[in-house]
C-alpha positions as CSV (number, residue, x, y, z in Angstrom):
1,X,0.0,0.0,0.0
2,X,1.1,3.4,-0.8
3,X,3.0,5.1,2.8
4,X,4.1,1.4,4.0
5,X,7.9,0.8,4.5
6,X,9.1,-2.3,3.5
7,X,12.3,-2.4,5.5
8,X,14.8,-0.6,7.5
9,X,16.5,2.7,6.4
10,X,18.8,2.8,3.8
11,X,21.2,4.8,1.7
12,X,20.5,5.8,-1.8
13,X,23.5,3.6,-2.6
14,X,22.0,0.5,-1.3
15,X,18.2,0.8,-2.3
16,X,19.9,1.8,-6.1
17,X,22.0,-1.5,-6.0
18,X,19.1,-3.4,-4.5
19,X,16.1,-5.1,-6.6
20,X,13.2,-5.4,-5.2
21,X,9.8,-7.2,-6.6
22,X,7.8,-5.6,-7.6
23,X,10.2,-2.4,-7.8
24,X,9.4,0.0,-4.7
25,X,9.9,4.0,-4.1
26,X,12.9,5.3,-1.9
27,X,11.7,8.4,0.2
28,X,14.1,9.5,2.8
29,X,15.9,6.5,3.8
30,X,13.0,4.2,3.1
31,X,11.5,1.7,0.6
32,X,8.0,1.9,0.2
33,X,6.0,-0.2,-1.4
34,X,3.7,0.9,-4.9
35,X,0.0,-0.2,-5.0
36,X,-0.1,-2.4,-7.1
37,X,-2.2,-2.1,-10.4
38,X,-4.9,-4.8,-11.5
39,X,-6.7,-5.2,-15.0
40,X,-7.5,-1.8,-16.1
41,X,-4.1,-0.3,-14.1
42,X,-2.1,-2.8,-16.3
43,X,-4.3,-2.0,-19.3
44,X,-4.2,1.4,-19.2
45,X,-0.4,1.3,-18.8
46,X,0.4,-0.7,-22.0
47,X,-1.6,1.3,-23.9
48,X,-0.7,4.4,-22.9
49,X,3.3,3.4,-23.6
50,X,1.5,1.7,-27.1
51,X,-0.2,5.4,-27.8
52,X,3.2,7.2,-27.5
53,X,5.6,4.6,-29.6
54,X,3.0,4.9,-32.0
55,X,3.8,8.4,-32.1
56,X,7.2,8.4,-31.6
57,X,8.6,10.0,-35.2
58,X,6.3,12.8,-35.0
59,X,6.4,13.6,-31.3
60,X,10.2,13.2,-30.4
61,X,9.0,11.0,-27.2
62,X,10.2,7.9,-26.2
63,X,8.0,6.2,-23.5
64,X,9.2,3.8,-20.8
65,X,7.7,2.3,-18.4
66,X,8.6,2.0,-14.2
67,X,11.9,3.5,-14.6
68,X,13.4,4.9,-11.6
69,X,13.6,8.4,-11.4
70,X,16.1,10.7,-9.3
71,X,13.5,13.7,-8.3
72,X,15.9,14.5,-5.1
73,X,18.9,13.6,-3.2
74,X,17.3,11.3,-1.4
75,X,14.2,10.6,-2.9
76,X,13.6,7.7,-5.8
77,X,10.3,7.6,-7.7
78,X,9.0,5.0,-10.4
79,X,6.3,6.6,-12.5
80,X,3.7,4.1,-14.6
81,X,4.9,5.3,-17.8
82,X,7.6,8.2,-18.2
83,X,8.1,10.3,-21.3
84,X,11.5,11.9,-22.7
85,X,12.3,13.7,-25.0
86,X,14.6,12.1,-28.0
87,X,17.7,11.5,-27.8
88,X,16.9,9.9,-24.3
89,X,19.3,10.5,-21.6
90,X,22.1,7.4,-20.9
91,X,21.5,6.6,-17.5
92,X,20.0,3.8,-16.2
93,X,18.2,5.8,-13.4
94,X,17.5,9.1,-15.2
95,X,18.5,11.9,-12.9
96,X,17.1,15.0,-15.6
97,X,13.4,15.8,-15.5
98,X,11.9,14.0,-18.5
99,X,9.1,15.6,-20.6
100,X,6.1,13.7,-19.1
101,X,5.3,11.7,-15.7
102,X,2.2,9.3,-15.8
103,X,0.6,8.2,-12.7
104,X,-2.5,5.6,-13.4
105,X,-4.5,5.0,-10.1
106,X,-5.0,2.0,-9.2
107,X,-7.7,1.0,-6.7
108,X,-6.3,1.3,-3.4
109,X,-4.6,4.6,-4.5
110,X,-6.6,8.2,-3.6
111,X,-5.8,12.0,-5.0
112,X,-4.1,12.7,-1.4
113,X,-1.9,9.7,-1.7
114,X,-0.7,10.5,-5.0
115,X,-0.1,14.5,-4.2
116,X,3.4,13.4,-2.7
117,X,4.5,12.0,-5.6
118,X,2.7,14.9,-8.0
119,X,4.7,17.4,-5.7
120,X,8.1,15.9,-6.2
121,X,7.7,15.4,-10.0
122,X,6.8,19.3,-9.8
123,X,9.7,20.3,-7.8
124,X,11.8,18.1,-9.6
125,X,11.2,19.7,-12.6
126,X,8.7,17.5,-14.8
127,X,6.7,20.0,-16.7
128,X,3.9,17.8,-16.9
129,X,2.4,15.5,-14.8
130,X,-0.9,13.0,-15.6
131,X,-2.8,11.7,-12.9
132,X,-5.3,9.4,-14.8
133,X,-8.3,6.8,-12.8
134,X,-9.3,3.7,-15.2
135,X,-11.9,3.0,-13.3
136,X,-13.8,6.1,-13.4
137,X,-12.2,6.8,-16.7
138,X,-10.8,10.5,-16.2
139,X,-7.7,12.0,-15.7
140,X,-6.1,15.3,-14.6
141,X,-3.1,17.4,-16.1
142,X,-0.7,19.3,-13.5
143,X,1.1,21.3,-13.9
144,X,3.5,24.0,-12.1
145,X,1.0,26.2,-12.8
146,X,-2.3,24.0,-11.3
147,X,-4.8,20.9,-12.1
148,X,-6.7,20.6,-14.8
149,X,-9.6,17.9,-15.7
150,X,-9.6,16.2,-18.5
151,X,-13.3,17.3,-19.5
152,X,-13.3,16.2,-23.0
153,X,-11.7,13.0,-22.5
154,X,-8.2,14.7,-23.8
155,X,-5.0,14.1,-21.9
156,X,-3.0,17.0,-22.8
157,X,0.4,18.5,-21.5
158,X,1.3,21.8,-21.0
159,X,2.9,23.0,-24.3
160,X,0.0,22.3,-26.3
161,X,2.1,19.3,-27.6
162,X,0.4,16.1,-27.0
163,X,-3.4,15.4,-26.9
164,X,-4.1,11.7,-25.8
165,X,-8.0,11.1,-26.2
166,X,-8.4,8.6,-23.4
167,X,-10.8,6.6,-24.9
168,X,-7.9,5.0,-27.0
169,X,-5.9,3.5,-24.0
170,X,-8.4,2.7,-21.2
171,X,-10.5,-0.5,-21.0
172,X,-14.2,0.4,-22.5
């Protein structure tokens, strides 16, 4: 569950040399644990990555998904699916703020448990972040600048660049 430690405190050295299974979030000296997704979480997630390689030539993007992502000093975060801009960086744990963050909620997850991880994309840098619920089928953009619905069923970032109708990557 999101908030529950799965061990004792450790250095950023040893939780980015350790594996864990699935892969967990490092905030502050601890591992804690994702929710994990079900049906329409892991749905939602292939499609989303499907969406963007799809687009990849015209875009620039290159999707990956639960990659670990430097935000802090101390902090390790593994989006659902990240976006960068091409040429991608070469670094295994990518410790620049890439173009796009994608959180997909799974069922145990709630907006207050996922504002921690929203505000250290933002501080990190990430321009913009999705939030997206595949069980109520909506999703929100944030940005530095505030929270948007999706109210026509658009995913879009900031920049006007991307507009991902969410009818083509959640479960019907």
């Amino acid at each position: 569950m999101e908030g529950m430690s799965v061990g004792t405190l450790l250095s950023v050295e040893e939780y980015l040399n350790a594996s864990f299974d699935p892969d967990c979030d490092f905030v502050d000296g601890e591992v804690v644990e994702r929710n994990v997704g079900n049906r329409k979480h892991g749905y939602a997630q292939a499609e989303i990555s499907g969406w963007f390689i799809q687009r990849k030539s015209t875009l620039r993007l290159q999707p990956m998904t639960e990659l670990r992502l430097r935000v802090a000093a101390s902090r390790v975060r593994i989006p659902d699916v990240l976006v960068a801009e091409i040429p991608i960086p070469d670094e295994d744990v990518f410790t620049t703020p890439p173009y796009l963050c994608v959180e997909i909620m799974s069922p145990d997850d709630t907006m207050n448990g996922m504002q921690d991880r929203i505000d250290d994309y933002l501080r990190f840098g990430v321009p913009n972040v999705w939030v997206i619920d595949p069980e109520k089928r909506r999703g929100w953009r944030v940005t530095a600048d505030g929270c948007a619905t999706a109210t026509d069923g658009n995913m879009r970032t900031g920049d006007g660049r991307v507009a991902m109708p969410l009818a083509d990557v959640l479960l019907p």
